[in-house]
DRENPA-3360 file (N, C-alpha, C; in nm, 2 decimals, always signed):
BEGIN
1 = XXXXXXXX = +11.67/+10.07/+9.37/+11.60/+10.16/+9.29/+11.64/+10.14/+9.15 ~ +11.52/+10.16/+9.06/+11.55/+10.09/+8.95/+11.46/+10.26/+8.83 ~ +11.58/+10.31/+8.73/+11.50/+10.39/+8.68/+11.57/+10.39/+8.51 ~ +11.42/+10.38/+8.45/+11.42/+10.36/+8.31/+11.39/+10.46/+8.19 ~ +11.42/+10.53/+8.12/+11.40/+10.66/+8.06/+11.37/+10.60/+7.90 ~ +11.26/+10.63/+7.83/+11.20/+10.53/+7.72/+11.20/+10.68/+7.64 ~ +11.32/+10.70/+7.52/+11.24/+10.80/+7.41/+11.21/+10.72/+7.28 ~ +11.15/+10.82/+7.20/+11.04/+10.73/+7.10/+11.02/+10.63/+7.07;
9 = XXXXXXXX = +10.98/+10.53/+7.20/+10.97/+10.41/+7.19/+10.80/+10.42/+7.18 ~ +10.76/+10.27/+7.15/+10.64/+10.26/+7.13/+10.52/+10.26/+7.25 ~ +10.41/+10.36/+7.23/+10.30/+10.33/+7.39/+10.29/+10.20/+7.40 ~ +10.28/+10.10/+7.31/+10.29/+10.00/+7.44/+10.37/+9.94/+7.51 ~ +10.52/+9.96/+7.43/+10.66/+9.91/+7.56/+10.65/+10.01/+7.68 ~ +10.56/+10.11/+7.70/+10.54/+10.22/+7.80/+10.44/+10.17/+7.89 ~ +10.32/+10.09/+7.81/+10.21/+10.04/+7.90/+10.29/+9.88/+7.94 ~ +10.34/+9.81/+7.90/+10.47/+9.73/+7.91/+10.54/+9.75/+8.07;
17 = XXXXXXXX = +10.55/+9.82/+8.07/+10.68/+9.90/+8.17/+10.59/+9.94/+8.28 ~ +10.44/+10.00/+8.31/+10.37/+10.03/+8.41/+10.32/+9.91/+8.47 ~ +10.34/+9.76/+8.43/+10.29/+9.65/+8.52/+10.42/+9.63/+8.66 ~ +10.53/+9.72/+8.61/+10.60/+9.65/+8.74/+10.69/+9.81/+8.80 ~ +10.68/+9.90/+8.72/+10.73/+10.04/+8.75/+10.67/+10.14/+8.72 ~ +10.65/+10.23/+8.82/+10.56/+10.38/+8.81/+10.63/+10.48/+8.69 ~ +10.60/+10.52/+8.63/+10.60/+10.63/+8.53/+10.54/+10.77/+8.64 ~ +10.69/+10.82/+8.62/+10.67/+10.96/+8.72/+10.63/+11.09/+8.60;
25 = XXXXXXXX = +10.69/+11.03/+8.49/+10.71/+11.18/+8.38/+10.68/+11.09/+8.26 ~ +10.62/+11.18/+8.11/+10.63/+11.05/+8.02/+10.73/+10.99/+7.97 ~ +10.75/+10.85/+8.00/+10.92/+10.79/+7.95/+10.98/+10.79/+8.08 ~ +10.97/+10.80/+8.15/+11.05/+10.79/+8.30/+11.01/+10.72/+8.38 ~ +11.01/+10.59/+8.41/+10.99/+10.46/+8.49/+11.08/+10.44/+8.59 ~ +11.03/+10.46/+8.74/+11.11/+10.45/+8.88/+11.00/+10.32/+8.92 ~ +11.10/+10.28/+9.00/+11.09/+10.15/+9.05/+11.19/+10.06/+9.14 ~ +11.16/+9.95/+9.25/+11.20/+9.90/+9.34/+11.24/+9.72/+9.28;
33 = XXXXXXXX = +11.23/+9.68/+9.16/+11.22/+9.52/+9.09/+11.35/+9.45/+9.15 ~ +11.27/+9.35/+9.18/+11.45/+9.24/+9.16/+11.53/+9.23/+9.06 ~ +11.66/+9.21/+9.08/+11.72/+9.16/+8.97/+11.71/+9.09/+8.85 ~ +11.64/+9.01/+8.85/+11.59/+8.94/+8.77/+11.46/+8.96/+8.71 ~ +11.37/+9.06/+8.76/+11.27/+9.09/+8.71/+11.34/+9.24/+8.61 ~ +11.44/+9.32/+8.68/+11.47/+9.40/+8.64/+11.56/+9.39/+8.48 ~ +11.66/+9.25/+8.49/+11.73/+9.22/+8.35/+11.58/+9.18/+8.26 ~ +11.50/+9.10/+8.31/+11.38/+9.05/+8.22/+11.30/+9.21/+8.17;
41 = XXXXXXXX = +11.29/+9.30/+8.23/+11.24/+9.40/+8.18/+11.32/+9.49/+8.10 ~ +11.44/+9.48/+8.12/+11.51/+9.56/+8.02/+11.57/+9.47/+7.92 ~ +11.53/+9.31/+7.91/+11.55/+9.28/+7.77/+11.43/+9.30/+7.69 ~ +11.29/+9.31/+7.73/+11.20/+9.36/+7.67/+11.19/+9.49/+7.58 ~ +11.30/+9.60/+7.69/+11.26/+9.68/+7.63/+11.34/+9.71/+7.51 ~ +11.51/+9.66/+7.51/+11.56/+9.64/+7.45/+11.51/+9.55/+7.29 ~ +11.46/+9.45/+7.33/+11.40/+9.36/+7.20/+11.23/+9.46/+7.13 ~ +11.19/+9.58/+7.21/+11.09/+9.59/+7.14/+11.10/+9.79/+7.14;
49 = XXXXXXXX = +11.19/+9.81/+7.20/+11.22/+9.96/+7.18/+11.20/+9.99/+6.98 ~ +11.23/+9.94/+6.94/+11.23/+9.97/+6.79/+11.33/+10.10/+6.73 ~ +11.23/+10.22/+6.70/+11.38/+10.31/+6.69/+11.39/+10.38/+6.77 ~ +11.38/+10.39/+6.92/+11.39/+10.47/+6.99/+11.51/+10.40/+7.07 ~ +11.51/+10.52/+7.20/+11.65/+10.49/+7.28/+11.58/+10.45/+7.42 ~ +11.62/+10.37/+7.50/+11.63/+10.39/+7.58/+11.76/+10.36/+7.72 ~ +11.71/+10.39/+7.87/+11.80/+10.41/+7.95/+11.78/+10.34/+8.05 ~ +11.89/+10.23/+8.11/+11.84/+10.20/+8.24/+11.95/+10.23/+8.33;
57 = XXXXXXXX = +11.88/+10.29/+8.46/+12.02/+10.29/+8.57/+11.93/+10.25/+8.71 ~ +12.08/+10.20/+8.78/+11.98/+10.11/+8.92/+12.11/+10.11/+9.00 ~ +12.06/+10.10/+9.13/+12.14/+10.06/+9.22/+12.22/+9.95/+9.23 ~ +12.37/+9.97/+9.28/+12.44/+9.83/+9.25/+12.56/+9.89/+9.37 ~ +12.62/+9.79/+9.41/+12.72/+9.79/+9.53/+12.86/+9.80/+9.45 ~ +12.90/+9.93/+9.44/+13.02/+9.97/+9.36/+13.04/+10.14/+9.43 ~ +13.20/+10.18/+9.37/+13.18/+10.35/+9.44/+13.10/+10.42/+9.44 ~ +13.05/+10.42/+9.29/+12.93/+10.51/+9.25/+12.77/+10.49/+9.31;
65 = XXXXXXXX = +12.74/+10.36/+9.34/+12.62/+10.33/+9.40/+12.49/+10.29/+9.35 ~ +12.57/+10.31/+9.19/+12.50/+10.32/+9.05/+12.57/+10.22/+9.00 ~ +12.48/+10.19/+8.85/+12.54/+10.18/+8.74/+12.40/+10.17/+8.60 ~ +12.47/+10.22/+8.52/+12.33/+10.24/+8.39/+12.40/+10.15/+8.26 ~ +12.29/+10.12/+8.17/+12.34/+10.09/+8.03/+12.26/+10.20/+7.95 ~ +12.31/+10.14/+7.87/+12.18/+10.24/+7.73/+12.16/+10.14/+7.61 ~ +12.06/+10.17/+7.53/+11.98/+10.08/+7.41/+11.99/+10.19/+7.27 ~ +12.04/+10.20/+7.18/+12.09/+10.27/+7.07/+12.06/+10.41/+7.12;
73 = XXXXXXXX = +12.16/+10.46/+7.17/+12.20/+10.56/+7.24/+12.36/+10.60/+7.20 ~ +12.34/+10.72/+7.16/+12.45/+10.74/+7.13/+12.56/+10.76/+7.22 ~ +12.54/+10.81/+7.34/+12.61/+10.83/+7.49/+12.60/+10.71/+7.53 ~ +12.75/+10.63/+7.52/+12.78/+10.50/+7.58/+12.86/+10.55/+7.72 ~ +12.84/+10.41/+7.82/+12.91/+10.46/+7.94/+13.04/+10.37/+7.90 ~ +13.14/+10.45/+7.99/+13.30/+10.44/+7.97/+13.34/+10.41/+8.10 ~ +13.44/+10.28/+8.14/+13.51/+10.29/+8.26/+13.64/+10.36/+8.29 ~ +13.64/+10.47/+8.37/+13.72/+10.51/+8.35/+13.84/+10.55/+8.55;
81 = XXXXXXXX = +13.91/+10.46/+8.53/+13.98/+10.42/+8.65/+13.84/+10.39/+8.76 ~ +13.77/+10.27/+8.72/+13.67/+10.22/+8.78/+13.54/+10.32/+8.82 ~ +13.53/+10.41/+8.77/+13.41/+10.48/+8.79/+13.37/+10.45/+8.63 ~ +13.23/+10.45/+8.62/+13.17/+10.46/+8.48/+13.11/+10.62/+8.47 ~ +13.16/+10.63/+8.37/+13.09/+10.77/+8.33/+13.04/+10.76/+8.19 ~ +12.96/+10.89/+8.13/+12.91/+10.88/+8.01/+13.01/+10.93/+7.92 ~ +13.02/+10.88/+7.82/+13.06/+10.96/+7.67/+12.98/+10.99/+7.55 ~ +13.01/+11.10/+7.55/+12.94/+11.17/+7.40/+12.98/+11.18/+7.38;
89 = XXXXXXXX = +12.99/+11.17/+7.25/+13.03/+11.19/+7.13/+12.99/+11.34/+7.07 ~ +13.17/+11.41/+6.98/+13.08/+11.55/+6.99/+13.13/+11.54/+6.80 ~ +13.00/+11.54/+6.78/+12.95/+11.51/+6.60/+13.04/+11.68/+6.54 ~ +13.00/+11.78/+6.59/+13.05/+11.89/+6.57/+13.13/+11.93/+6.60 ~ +13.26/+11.87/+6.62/+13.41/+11.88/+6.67/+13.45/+11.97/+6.55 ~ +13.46/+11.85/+6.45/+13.49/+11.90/+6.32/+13.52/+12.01/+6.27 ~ +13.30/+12.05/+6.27/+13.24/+12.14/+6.24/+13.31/+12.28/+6.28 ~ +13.31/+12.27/+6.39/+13.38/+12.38/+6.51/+13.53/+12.41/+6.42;
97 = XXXXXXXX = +13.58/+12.31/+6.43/+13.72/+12.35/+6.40/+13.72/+12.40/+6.28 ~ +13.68/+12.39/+6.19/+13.67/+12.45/+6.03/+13.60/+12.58/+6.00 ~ +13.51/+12.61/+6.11/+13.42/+12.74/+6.15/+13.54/+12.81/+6.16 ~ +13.61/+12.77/+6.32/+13.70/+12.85/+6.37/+13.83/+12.93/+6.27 ~ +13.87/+12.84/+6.13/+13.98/+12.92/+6.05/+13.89/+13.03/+5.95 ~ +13.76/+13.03/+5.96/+13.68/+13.11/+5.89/+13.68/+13.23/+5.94 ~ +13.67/+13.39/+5.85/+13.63/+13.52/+5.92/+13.54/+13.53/+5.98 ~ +13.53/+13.59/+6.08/+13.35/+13.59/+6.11/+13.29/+13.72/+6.04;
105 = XXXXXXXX = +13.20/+13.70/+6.00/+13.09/+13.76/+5.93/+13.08/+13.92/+6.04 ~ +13.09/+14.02/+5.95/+13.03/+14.15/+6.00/+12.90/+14.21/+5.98 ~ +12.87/+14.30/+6.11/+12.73/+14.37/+6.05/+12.60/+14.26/+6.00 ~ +12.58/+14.15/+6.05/+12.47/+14.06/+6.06/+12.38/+14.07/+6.13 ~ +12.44/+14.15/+6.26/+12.30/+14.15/+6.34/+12.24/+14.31/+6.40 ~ +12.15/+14.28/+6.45/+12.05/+14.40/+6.44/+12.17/+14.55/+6.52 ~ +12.19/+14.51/+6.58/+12.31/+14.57/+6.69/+12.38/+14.64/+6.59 ~ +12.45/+14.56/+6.54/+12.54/+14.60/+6.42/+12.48/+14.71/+6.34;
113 = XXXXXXXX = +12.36/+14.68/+6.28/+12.30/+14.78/+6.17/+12.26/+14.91/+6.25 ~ +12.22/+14.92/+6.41/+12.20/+15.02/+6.46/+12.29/+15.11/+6.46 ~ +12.44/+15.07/+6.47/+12.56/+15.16/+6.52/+12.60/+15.21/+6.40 ~ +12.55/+15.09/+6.28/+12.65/+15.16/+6.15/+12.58/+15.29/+6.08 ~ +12.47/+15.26/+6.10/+12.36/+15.36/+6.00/+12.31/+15.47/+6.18 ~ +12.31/+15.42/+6.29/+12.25/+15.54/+6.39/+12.12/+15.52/+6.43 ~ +12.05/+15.47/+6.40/+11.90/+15.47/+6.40/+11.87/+15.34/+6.47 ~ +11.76/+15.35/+6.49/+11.71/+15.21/+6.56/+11.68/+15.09/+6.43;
% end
């Protein structure tokens, strides 16, 4: 089982992709391909994705039963004591941590203004 996930890639690497796999959802391509039809379809999509992302995962004889790559995606998969899993990346780590030595702001929300003044 072979399944391919296409974001803003172009309609025709999509009409591309319906000669040899069903599109269940838009950008969601399930499918049964050989090996070899399956790397030939994901170098295509790879070479003509443009600025979008895409995903492929398929069956393979390993623990997991799986295995996926991705195409300028920011969630790379990681081996990790022989299982692959994903990693994100968290852009807002930072953010968070610099938030967190900040006061938090009082009386901003509607809640707030009811209790202080009484009224709705």
């Amino acid at each position: 089982m072979t399944v391919v996930v296409l974001t803003n890639c172009p309609a025709g690497l999509r009409g591309f992709l319906t000669r040899w796999l069903l599109e269940i959802s838009p950008g969601v391509f399930l499918g049964a391909p050989s090996t070899r039809v399956r790397e030939a379809l994901w170098e295509e999509v790879r070479q003509y994705a443009g600025q979008g992302r895409a995903l492929l995962a398929y069956q393979t004889n390993n623990e997991q039963g799986y295995t996926f790559e991705t195409h300028d995606h920011s969630w790379h998969p990681t081996d990790h004591e022989g299982l692959t899993l994903i990693h994100r990346p968290n852009p807002s780590a930072r953010g968070a941590a610099q938030r967190s030595t900040e006061t938090p702001r009082q009386g901003w929300s509607k809640a707030s203004k009811r209790r202080k003044y009484g009224g709705r």
